[in-house]
N, C-alpha and C positions, 0 to 999 in steps of 0.2 A: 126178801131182798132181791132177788133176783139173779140176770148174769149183766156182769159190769167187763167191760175190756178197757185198760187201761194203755197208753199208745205212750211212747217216748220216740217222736217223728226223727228221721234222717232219711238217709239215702237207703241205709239197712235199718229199720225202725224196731226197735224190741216193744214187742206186744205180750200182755199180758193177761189171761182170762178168768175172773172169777167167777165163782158160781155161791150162792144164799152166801157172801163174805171170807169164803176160803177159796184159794189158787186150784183150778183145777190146770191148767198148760200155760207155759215161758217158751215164746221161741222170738228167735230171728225171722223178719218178716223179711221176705227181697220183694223188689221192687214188682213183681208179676204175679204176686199171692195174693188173691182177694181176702176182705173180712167179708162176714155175711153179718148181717142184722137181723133179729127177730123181736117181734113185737113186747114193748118193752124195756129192753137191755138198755143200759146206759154206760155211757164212756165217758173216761174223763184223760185227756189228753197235757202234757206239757207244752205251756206257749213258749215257742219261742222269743226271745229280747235280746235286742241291740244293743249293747252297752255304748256309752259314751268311748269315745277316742281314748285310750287305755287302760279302758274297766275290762274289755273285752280281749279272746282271745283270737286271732284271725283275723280273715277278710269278715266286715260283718254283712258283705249280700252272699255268702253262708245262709246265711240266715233265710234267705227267701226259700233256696231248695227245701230247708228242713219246712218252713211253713207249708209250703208245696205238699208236702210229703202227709203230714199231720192232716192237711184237707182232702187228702186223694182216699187216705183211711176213712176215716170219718165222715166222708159226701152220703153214707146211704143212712146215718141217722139223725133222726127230728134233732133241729137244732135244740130245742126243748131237753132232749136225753144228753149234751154233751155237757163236760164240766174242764175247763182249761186252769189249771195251775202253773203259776208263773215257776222256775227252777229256784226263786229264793223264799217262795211260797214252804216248799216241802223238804228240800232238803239244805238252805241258808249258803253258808259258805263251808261246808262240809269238803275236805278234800273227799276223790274221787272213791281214793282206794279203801276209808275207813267208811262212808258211806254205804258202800256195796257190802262190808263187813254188817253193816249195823241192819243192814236191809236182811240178808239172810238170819241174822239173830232173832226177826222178827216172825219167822216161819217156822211152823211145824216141821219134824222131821221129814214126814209124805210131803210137804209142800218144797220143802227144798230140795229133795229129788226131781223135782221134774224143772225147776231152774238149770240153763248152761252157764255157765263160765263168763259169758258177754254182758260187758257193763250196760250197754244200752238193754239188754232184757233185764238188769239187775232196777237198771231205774225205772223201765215200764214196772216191774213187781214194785217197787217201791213208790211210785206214784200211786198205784191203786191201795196200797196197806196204809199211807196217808191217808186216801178216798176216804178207805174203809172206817177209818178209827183207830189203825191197828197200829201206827206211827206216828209220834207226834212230829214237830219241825226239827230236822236237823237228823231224826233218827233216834232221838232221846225217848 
């Protein structure tokens, strides 16, 4: 399998790292932390989306920073290794708080230790256990 890093883009971006399909590290990425790529790895990133005039929450050019952010990770691997899921892709219209519930249920005990507390590192882990197999849509 390999190592797969899983990215959920913002301004603070929660990245998430697997190794042959289990979590080895969840953190908080700021804006001045590089990834490194190694030959191989593959990523798979949440796209950001626009919603129509009040589907959405916010200003939607939001939206560009976060895409911003998602390519600034991402620029050092073959476009061939990345895989982008849309947010109704993996987790549908899941409120916030029982999604991140549903994501840790999904983790070994040693894999949820090294998870914090931050919903954006909860949805990078939960983007990649979608990746993986290990999640169906929604958390189901």
């Amino acid at each position: 399998m390999g190592r797969m890093i899983a990215v959920d883009p913002g301004r603070n971006a929660g990245i998430a790292e697997f190794l042959d399909g289990r979590l080895v590290r969840a953190w908080l990425m700021r804006a001045h932390e590089p990834i490194t790529y190694r030959d191989g790895d593959k990523a798979v990133c949440e796209k950001p989306l626009v919603y129509r005039i009040g589907a959405g929450k916010g200003d939607p050019s939001g939206m560009i920073k976060t895409g911003m952010s998602g390519a600034r990770i991402l620029a050092l691997f073959p476009e061939s290794s990345i895989t982008h899921v849309p947010p109704s892709r993996w987790k549908a219209q899941v409120p916030k708080a029982l999604m991140c519930t549903r994501v840790l249920d999904r983790l070994t005990d040693d894999e949820r230790a090294l998870v914090p507390g931050n919903h954006n590192v909860l949805d990078a882990v939960g983007i990649g256990l979608f990746s993986l197999g290990r999640m169906r849509r929604g958390g189901a």
